[in-house]
C-alpha positions as CSV (number, residue, x, y, z in Angstrom):
1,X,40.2,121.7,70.9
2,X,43.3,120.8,68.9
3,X,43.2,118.2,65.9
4,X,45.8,117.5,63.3
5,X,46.5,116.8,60.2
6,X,49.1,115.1,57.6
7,X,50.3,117.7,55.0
8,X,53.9,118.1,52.9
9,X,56.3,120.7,54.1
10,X,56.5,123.3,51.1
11,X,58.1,126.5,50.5
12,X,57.0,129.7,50.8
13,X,58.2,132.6,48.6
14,X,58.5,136.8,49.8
15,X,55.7,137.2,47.8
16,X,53.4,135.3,50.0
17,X,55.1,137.9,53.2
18,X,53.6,140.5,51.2
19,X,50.4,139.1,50.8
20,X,49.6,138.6,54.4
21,X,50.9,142.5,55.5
22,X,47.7,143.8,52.6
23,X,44.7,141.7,54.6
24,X,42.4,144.5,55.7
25,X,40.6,144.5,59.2
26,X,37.0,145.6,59.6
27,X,36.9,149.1,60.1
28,X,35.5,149.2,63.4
29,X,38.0,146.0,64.4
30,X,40.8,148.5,63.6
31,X,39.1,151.8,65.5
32,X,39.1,148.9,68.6
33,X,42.6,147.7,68.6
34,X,43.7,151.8,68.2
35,X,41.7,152.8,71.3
36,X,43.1,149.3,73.1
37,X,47.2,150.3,71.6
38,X,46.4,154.0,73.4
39,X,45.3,152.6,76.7
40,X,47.8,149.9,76.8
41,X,50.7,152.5,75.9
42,X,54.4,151.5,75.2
43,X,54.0,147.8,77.7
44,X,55.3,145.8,74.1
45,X,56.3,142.2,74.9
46,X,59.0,141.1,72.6
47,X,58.5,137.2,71.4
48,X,59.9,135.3,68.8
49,X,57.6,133.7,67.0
50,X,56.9,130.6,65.2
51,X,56.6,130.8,61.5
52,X,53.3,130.4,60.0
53,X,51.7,130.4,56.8
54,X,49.3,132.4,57.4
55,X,48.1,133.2,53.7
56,X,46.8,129.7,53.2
57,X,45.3,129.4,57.0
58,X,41.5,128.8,56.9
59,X,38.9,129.9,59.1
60,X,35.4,128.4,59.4
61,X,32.7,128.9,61.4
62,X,29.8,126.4,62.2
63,X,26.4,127.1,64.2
64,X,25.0,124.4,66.0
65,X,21.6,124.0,67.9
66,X,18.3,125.7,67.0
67,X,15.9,127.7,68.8
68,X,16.7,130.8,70.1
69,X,19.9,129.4,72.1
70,X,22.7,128.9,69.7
71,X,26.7,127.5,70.2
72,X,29.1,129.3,67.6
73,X,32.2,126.9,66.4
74,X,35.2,128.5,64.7
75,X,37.7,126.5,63.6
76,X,41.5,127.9,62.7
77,X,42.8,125.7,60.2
78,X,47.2,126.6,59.9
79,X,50.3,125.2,57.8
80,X,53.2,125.6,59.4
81,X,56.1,126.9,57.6
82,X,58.6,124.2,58.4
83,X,58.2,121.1,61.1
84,X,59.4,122.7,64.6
85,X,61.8,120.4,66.5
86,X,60.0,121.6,69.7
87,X,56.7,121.8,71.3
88,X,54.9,125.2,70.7
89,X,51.9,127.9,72.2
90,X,49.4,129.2,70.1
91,X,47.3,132.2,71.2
92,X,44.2,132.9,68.9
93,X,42.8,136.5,69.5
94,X,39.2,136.7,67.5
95,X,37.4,140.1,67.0
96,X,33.6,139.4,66.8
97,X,30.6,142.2,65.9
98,X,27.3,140.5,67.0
99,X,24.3,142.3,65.6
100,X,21.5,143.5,67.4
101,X,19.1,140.7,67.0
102,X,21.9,138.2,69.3
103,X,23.8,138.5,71.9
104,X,26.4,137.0,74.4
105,X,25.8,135.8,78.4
106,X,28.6,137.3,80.4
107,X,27.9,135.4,82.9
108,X,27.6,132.2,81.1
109,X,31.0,133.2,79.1
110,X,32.6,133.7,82.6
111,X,31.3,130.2,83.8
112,X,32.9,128.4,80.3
113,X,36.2,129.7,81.2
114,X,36.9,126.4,83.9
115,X,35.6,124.3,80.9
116,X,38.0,125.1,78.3
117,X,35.8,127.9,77.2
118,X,37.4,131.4,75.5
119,X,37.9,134.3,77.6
120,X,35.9,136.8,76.5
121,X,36.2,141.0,76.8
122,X,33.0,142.5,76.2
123,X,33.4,146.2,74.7
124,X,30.3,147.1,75.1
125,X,27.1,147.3,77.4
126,X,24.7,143.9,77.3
127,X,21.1,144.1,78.3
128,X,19.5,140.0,78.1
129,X,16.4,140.9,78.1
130,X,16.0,143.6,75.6
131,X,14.6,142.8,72.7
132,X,15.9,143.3,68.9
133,X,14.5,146.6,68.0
134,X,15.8,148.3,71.0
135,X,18.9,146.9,71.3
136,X,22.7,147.8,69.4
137,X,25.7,145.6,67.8
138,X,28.6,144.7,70.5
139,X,31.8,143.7,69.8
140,X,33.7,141.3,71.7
141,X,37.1,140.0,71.8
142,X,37.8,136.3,72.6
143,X,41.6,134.7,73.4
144,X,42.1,131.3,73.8
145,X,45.2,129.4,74.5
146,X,46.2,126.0,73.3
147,X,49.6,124.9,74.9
148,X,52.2,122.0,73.9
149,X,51.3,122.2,70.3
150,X,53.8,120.2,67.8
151,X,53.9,119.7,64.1
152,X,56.9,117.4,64.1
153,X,54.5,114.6,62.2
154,X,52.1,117.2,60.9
155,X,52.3,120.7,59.7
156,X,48.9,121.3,59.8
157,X,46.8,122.4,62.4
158,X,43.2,122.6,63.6
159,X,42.2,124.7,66.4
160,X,38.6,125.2,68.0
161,X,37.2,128.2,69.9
162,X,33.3,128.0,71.4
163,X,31.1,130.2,72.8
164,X,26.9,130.2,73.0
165,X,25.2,133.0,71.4
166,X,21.6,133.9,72.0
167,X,18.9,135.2,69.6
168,X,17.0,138.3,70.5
169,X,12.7,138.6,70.2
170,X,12.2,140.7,66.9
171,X,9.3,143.3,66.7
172,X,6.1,141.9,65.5
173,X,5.7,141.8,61.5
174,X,2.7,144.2,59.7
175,X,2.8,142.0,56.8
176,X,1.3,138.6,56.7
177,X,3.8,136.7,54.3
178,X,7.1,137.5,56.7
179,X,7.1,134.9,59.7
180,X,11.0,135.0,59.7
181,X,13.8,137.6,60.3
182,X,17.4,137.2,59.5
183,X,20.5,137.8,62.0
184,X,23.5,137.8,60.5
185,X,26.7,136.5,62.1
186,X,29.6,137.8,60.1
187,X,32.9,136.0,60.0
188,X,35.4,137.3,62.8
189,X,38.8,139.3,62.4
190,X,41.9,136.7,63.4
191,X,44.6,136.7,64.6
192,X,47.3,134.1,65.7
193,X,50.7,134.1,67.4
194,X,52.5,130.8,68.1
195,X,55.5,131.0,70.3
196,X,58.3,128.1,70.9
197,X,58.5,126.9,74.1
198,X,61.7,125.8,73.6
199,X,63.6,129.3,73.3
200,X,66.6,128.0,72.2
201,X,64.8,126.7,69.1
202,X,66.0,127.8,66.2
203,X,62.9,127.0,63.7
204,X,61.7,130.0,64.8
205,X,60.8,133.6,62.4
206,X,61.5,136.6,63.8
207,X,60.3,139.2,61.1
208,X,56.6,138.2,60.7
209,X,55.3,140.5,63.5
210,X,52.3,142.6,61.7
211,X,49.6,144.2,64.0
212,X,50.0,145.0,67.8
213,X,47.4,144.0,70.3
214,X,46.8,143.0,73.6
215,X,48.8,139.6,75.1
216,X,45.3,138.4,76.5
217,X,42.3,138.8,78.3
218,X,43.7,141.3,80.8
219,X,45.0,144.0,78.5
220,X,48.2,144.9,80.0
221,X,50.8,144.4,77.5
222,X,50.9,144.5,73.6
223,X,51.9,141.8,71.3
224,X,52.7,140.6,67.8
225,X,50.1,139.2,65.9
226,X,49.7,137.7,62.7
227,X,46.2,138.2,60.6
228,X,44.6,135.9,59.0
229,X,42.9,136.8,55.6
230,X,39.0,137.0,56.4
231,X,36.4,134.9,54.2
232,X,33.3,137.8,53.6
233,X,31.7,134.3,52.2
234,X,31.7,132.7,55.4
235,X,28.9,135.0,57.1
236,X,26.0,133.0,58.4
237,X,22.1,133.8,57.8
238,X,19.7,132.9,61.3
239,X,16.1,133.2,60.8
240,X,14.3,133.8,63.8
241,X,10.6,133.6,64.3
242,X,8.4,136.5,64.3
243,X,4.8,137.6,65.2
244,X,1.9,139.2,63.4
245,X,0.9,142.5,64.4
246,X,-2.4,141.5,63.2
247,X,-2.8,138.6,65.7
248,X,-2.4,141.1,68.5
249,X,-6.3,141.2,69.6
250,X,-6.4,137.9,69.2
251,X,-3.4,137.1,71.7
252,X,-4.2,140.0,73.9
253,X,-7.4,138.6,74.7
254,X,-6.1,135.2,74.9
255,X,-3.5,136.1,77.9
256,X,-5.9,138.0,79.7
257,X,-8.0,135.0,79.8
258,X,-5.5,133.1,80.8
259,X,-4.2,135.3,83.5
260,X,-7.8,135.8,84.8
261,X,-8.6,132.0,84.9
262,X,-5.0,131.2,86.8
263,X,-5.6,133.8,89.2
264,X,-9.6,132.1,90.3
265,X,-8.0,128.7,90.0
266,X,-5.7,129.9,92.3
267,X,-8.0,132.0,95.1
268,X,-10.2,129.2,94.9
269,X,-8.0,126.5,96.2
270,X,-6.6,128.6,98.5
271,X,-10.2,128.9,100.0
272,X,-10.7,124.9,99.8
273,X,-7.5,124.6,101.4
274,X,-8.5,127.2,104.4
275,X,-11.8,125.4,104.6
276,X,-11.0,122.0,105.1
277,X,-8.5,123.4,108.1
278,X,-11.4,125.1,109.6
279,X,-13.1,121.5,109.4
């Protein structure tokens, strides 16, 4: 989703250059793009890129629903350096760790793809139906392309990326006055890299290319990418409901119960049912 928005045109300084090139990635987001730049190997693509200012570029991130089925909103908020006299292609690359108490569908990532959904690389194993306690953190990248882009009323820009995120079953609590445990989404690393489609255009910048990582989703050839500062403020708390370890007799019993009185309900209409054939 694209929306935007009416902002002056001002001017940058080579201070602000020097700004963006000290952001710091996540540790483990840098270890990723390293063992990505080794497999990929010397396959660079060469663009020219539009200028953006990516100091003052905002992310924020929204989750929506409740329950244990959740839909994750980040929105990339850029200025543009200078109105571009031609339409332009943004590519927005996001580096995500989710904790151990969530987790990600591949299948229903795959199936969001036709629907304007994020295509999604998945770095590491995903098991559904394991529960918190016995499961790990993943990290996944998502890409998402938003094409025909134009700031020739507007030099600021909005840009959505979606995908649902799941919350894990949490081991049963010991003590009585903890119904609740927290998952904590932290904000993602990002990264954006606008090209003009116009190549003859000359509102273009050619010398903001800062970190190396994959073109898209299918990890064949490197690219320029600009990073954009992360906000530690912007991690999200989820509480997700937990049991009692004390209730455990109490729901033991209950399900056996259960199960016992659905399994005569059960033989016994079978056995009305095979009567009133015989009759």
């Amino acid at each position: 989703m694209v929306s935007f928005a009416h902002c002056t045109i001002t001017v940058y300084i080579l201070a602000m250059y020097c700004l963006v090139s000290s952001f710091q990635l996540d540790t483990k987001s840098e270890q990723i793009l390293d063992d990505l730049r080794k497999k990929i190997g010397n396959q660079i693509d060469e663009e020219r890129l539009v200028a953006i200012d990516v100091a003052n570029a905002e992310v924020s991130r929204l989750i929506q629903q409740r329950g244990f089925h959740r839909n994750v909103t980040t929105t990339v908020r850029l200025n543009m350096m200078d109105n571009i006299s031609s339409n332009f292609t943004c590519h927005i690359l996001m580096i995500d760790h989710i904790p151990s108490g969530a987790y990600v569908d591949p299948d229903q990532l795959k199936n969001r793809i036709d629907f304007g959904g994020p295509q999604v690389v998945i770095l590491d194993e995903i098991d559904i139906e394991k529960p918190e306690y016995m499961s790990e953190e993943i990290s996944i990248i998502s890409f998402q392309t938003f094409k025909s882009l134009s700031s020739s009323t507007s030099c600021q820009i909005n840009l959505t990326i979606s995908f649902p995120l799941h919350l894990r079953y949490h081991r049963p609590s010991n003590e009585s006055t903890i119904n609740f445990a927290n998952v904590t989404i932290h904000p993602p690393d990002t990264f954006i890299r606008c090209i003009p489609d116009d190549t003859d255009s000359s509102n273009i910048n050619q010398d903001r290319k800062l970190i190396l990582a994959p073109c898209s989703y299918t990890k064949t050839k490197l690219c320029h990418w600009q990073s954009i500062r992360k906000n530690e403020g912007m991690s999200i708390i989820l509480q997700v409901p937990v049991g009692q370890q004390n209730d455990f007799v109490v729901v033991f019993l209950g399900t056996v119960l259960c199960v016992i009185a659905s399994v005569l309900y059960i033989l016994y209409v079978l056995f009305k049912s095979s009567k009133d054939v015989v009759t």
